[in-house]
N, C-alpha and C positions, 0 to 999 in steps of 0.2 A: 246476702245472696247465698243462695243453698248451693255451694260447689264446689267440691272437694274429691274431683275424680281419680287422685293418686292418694289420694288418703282413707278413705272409707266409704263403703255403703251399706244399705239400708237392709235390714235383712232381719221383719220381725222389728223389732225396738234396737237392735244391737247395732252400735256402730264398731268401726276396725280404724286399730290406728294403721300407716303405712308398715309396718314393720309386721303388724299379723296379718295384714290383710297379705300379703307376698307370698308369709307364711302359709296363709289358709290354701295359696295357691296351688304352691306345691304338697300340701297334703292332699286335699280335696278333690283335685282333679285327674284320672287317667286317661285325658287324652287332649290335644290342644283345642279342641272346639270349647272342652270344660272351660276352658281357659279363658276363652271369647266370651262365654255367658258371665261371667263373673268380673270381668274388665267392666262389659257393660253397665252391670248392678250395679255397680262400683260409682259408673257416669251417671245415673241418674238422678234428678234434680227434685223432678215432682213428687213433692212430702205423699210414704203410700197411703194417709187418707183425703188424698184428691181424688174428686170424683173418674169413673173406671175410664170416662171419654176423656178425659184433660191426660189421664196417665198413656191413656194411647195415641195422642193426641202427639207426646212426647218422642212415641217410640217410630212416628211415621215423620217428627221434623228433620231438617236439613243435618243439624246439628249429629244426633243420632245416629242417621244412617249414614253421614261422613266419619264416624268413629266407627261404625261396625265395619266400613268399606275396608278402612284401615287394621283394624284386627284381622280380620277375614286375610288382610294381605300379611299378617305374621303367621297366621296360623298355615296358612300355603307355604312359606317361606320355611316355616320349622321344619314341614313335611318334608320339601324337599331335600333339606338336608338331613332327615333321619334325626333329630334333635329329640330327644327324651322330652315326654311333658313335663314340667316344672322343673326343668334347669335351671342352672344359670345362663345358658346360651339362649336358650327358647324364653325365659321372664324377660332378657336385654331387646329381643326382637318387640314381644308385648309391648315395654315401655317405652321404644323407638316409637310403637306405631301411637299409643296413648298420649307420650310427647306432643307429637305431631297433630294429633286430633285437640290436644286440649286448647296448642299457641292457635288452630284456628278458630274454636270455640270461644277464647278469652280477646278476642279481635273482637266481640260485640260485647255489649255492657251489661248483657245476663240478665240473669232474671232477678228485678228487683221486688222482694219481698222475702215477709219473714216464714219462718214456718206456718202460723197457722194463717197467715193471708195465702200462702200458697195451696193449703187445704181448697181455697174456695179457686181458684183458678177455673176460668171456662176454656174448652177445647180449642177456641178462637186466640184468646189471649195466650196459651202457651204454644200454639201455632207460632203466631205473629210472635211473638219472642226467641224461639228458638229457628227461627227463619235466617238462612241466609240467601236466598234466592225468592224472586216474586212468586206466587203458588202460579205454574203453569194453566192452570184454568179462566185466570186473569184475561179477557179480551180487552176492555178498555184500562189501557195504562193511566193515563190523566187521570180520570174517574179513582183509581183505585189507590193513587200516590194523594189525590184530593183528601180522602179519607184516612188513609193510614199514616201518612209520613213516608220520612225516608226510612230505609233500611236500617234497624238499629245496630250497624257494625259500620266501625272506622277504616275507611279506603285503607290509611295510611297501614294500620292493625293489622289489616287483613293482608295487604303486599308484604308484609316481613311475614306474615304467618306462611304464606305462599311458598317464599323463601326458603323456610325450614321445611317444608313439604318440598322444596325441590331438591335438597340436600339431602334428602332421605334416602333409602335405599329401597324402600316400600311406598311402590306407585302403580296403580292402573289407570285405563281409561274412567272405569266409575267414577274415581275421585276427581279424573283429569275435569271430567262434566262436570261434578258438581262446584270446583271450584271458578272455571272458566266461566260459569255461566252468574256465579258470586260474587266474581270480580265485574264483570260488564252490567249487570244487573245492578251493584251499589252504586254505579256510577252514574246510569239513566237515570233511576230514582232521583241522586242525590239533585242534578241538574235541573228534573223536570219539580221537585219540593222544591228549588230554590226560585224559582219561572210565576210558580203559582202563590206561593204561601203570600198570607197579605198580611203586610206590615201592620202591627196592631197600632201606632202612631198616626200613619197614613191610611189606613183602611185600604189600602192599593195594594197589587200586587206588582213585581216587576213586568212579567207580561202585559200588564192592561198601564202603567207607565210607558212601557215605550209603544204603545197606540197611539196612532196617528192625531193629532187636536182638531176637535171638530171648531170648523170658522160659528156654526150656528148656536154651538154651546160658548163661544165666548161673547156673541153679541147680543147672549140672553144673557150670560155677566152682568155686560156692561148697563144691560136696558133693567137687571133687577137694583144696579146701583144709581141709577137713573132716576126709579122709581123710589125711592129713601131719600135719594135730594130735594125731591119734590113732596115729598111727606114731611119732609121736615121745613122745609119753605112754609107748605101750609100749615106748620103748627107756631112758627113764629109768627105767622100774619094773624091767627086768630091768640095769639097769645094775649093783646088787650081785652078781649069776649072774657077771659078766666081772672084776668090783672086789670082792670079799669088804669091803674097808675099809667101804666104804661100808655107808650106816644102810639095812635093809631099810623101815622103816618110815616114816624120812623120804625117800624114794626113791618109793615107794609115794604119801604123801600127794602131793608135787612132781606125780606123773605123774598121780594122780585132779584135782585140781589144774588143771593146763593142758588136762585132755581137757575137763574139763566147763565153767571160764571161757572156753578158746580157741573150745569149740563155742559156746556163746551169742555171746558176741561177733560172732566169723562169721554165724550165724543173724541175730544182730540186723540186720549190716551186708548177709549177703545178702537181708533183707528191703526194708532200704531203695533197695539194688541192684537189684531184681526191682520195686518203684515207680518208680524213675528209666524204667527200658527201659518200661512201662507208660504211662508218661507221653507219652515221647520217640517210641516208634512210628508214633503216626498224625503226625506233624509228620516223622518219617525217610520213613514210607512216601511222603509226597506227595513230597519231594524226591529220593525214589532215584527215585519214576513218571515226574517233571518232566522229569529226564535220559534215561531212556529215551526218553518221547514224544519230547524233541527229538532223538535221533540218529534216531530213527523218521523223523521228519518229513526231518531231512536226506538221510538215506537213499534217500527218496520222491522227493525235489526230484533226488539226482544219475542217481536212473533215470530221471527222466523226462527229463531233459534233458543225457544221456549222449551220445547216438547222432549219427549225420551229418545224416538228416532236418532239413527245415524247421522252424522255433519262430517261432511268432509274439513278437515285442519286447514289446508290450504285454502278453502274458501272463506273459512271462519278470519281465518287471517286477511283474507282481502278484506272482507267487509269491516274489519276492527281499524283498517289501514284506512280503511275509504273514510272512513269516522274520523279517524284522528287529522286526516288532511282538513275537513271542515269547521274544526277546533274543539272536537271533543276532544280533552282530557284523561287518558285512560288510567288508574293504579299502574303503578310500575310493577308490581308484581306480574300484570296481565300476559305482557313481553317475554318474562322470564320465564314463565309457565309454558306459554306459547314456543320458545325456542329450546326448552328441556323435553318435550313431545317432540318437536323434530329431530333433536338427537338419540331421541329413543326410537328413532322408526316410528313415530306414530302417525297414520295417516288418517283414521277415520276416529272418532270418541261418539 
């Protein structure tokens, strides 16, 4: 994995170890924005002979602009306090905010590849890797978790990263969005991949398991095992045709025999079989509807609260509430996030 955002970047063929790269900071730059260009450099992953869209590709994902958010909020921070560029006061603000950008960056499992397979990266694949939120352009959810999977970052990862991000001292609404929407976003995902993915043992998925049993698919069962007991009836009766040895007679009874006990049997047991599904129905139907309704509802909550536009906090919090009453699950980070914005006065993100 290419990442080593406190240790070095790419600059030309030269890499920096931590200790010049600090150095280069406070040489090289007069003024703190210097500062934020070179933090960034610093984070980038895509080797520079990937092609020019995969590298821009990088500079537009999640991952990215939640570290610039966070620079951007040291570089504010040093100003206010009149902090010289390349202190030591103004580097500790830097590596607060880069800290903090990296524990949520290292919440997902990165980009696997070496340098020259990273060369070949397409703008989709380093999309989708350095993604922590679904691409708001997404209308159908199902469809687009069908094809990609779940989010590659771990709930758990990403709640203690949240953590150190609410520990911090350097916080706005930007980050508040993108990680809010991070947090509820890994969660539908993870729910709605785990609904549909189908088990490569059972070729099912959990969704189409807890569907209802059709009574007509089991009494075609029972009548395609119906039709094998009589296939085979008929092949012991003609088994003297191919074996002369053999007793016509007792050949005959054997195959009257198994066609007429094997089909009662069957009958019996596909009676009892066609009572189970009868039974089992209205208790399947309400748990395949259950599943539905709630990808519905999650579905609802990630349209609604997709977009860049304003969200009111106290509403986002209703609907996070109204979810969890119906047993979604949410990161415990989501909470913490959530009640560190109300202590900051935040009403709208």
């Amino acid at each position: 994995m290419i990442y080593e955002t406190s240790a070095y970047h790419r600059e030309g063929d030269t890499q920096l170890t931590l200790e010049t790269f600090k150095d280069a900071i406070s040489r090289s730059h007069n003024s703190h924005s210097r500062s934020v260009e070179i933090y960034l450099k610093n984070s980038i992953m895509v080797p520079a002979d990937a092609p020019d869209e995969a590298q821009k590709a990088e500079r537009r994902s999640d991952i990215y602009l939640l570290r610039a958010a966070l620079l951007r909020l040291a570089e504010r921070y040093c100003c206010e306090r009149a902090l010289p560029p390349g202190s030591e006061e103004a580097l500790a603000a830097f590596d607060e905010a880069n800290r903090v950008a990296d524990a949520i960056a290292d919440a997902r499992l990165g980009l696997p590849y070496s340098t020259i397979e990273g060369a070949q990266l397409s703008p989709e694949q380093v999309e989708r890797e350095l993604a922590l939120r679904v691409p708001p352009r997404v209308q159908h959810l199902v469809r687009h978790v069908k094809k990609h999977g779940k989010l590659d970052a771990l709930q758990e990862n990403l709640s203690a990263a949240v953590g150190d991000y609410a520990k911090s001292y350097l916080k706005s609404e930007e980050v508040d969005r993108i990680l809010l929407q991070a947090l509820t976003h890994v969660e539908i995902v993870a729910f709605i991949d785990d609904m549909i993915w189908k088990n490569e043992l059972t070729g099912t998925s959990k969704l189409e398991d807890a569907a209802p049993p059709s009574v007509l698919r089991a009494l075609w069962s029972v009548s395609k095992l119906v039709f094998w007991v009589w296939l085979i009836s008929a092949g012991i009766v003609a088994s003297p045709l191919v074996i002369p040895a053999l007793p016509f007679d007792g050949m005959l009874l054997a195959g009257a025999g198994l066609a007429v006990v094997g089909t009662l049997i069957l009958v019996f047991l596909g009676a009892l079989g066609v009572a189970v599904v009868v039974k089992e129905k209205p208790r399947k139907r309400k748990h395949h509807q259950s599943i539905l309704d709630m990808i519905d509802r999650m579905n609802g909550f990630y349209l609604e609260f997709r977009g860049s536009g304003p969200f009111s906090l106290s509403h986002f919090k209703k609907r996070v509430n109204e979810l969890a009453d119906t047993g979604v699950i949410w990161p415990s980070g989501l909470f913490v996030l959530i009640e560190d914005m109300e202590a900051r006065g935040i009403r709208a993100f």
